[in-house]
Each structure stands twice: as C-alpha cells, then as structure tokens.
C-alpha positions as CSV (number, residue, x, y, z in Angstrom):
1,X,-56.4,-12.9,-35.7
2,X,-59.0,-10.5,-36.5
3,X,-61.8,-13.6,-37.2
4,X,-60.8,-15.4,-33.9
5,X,-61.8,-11.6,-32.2
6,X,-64.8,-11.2,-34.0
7,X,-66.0,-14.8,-33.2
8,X,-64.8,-14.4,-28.9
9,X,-66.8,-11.1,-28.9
10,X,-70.2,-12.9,-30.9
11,X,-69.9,-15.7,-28.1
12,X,-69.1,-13.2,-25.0
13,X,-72.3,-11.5,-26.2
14,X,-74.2,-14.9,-26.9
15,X,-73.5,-15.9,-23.3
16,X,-74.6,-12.7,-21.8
17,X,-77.7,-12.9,-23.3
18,X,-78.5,-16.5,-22.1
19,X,-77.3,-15.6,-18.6
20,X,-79.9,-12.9,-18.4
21,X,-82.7,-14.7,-19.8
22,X,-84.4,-17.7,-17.4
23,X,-87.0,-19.4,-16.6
24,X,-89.3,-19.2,-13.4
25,X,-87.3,-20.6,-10.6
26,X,-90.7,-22.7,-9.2
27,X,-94.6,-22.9,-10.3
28,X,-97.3,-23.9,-7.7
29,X,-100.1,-25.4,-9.2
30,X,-103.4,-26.0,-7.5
31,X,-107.0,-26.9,-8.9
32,X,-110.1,-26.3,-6.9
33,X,-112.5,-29.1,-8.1
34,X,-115.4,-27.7,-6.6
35,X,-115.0,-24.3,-8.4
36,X,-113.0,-25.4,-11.1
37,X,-110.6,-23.3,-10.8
38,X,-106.7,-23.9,-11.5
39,X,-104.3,-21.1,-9.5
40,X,-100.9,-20.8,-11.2
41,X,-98.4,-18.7,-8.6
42,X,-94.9,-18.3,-10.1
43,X,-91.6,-17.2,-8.8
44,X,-89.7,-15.0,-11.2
45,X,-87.0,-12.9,-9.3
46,X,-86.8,-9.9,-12.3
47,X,-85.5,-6.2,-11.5
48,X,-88.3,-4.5,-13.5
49,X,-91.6,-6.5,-13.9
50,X,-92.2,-3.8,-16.7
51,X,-89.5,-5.1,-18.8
52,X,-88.7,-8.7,-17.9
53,X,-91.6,-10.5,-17.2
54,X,-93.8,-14.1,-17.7
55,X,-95.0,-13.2,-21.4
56,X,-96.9,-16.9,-22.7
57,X,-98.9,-18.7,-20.5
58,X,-99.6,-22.2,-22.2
59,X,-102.3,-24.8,-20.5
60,X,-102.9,-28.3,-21.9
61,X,-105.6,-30.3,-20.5
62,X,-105.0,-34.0,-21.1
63,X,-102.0,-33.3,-23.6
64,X,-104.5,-30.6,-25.4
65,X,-103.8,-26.8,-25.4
66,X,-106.8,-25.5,-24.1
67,X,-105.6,-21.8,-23.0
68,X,-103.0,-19.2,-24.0
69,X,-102.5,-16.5,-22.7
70,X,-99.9,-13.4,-23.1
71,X,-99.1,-10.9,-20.7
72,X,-96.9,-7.6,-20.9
73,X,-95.7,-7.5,-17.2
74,X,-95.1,-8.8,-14.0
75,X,-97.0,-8.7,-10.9
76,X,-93.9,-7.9,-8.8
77,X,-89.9,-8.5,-8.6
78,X,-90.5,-11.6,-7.1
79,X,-93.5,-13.1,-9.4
80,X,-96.8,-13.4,-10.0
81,X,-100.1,-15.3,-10.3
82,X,-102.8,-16.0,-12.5
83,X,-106.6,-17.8,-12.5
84,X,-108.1,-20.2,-14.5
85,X,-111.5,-21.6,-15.0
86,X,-111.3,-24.7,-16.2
87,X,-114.7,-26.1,-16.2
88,X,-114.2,-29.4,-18.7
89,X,-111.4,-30.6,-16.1
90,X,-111.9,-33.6,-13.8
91,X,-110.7,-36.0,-11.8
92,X,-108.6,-38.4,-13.6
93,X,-107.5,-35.3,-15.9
94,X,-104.1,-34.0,-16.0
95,X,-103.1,-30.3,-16.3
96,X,-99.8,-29.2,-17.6
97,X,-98.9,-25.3,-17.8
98,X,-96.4,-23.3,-19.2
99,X,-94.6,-20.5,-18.3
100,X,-92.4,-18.2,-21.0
101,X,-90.2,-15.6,-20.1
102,X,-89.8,-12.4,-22.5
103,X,-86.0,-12.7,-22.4
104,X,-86.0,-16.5,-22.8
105,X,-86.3,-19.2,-21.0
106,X,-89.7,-21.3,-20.0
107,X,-90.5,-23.8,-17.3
108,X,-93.6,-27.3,-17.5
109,X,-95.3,-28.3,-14.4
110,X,-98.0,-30.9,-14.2
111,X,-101.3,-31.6,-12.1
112,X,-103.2,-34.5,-12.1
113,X,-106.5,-33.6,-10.8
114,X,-107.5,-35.4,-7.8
115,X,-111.0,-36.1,-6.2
C-alpha cells in the first residue's frame, strides 16, 4: 500500500511538472535577403518572463548549427524576438531555428530562403 502511494505521488508530481513546462505556442520566421537578416518573433504566454523564459536559441543553416544563443529572460508575458545576421545565407538555403524553454519544452520551424 505504502509503495503504490509513494509511486501515485512521484507521477502526480511528474505530471505537474510537464504541464507547466511548454514550448512556444508559434515562431514567425522571416529573412531579409537584402540585409541578411533573419527576424525570429515568438509567442510564449509565461507569467514572469524573469523566471520562465526562451533560454536556447539554436539556428542551422542548411542542416548546420551556425548560431547558439542563450538568454536569461523574456521580452514580455506574451513573447519575444530576436535578430540575426546571417550573411553566408542565400537563396536556395534553408534556415531551421530553435526555440528552448527553461522549464522544458522546445519548438523547430523552417525557412527556405527565397529570392
């Protein structure tokens, strides 16, 4: 009896924790060709940016990581942005970022650059 409490209580716990972690809810990706820079706007509905934020920031160019980056809060409740320069991209190329959350949780979205 006592083993089946412990074991309810570790996967009460286990669930909480996974229910308060998540991923960004959507990622807008955009690549100025001219300037070469890539614009990365997330939404990540947090109630203290402070505390649960985007932490990782991973870009691949072509299937190669080319950028990481690491962060220790978030813009707002709502989300956040950040800027690139990516100045070996071009058209053909595809871009694939990706966002970490410090609780858990992470989230892929791919560009293909375009003329």
């Amino acid at each position: 009896m006592k083993r089946i409490t412990i074991m309810s209580a570790v996967l009460l716990l286990l669930a909480l924790a996974v229910s308060y972690a998540h991923a960004p809810a959507k990622i807008d990706l955009t690549f100025d060709a001219e300037t070469h820079l890539l614009s990365v706007a997330f939404m990540h509905a947090v109630r203290n940016p402070a505390d649960h934020f985007i932490d990782r920031v991973v870009i691949s160019l072509n299937g190669e990581e080319i950028i990481t980056q690491r962060a220790n809060l978030q813009e707002s409740e709502k989300g956040g942005a950040f800027v690139y320069k990516i100045f070996q991209a071009k058209p053909g190329d595809t871009l694939e970022v990706t966002l970490e959350c410090v609780k858990g949780g992470k989230m892929k979205k791919t560009l293909e650059i375009k003329e």
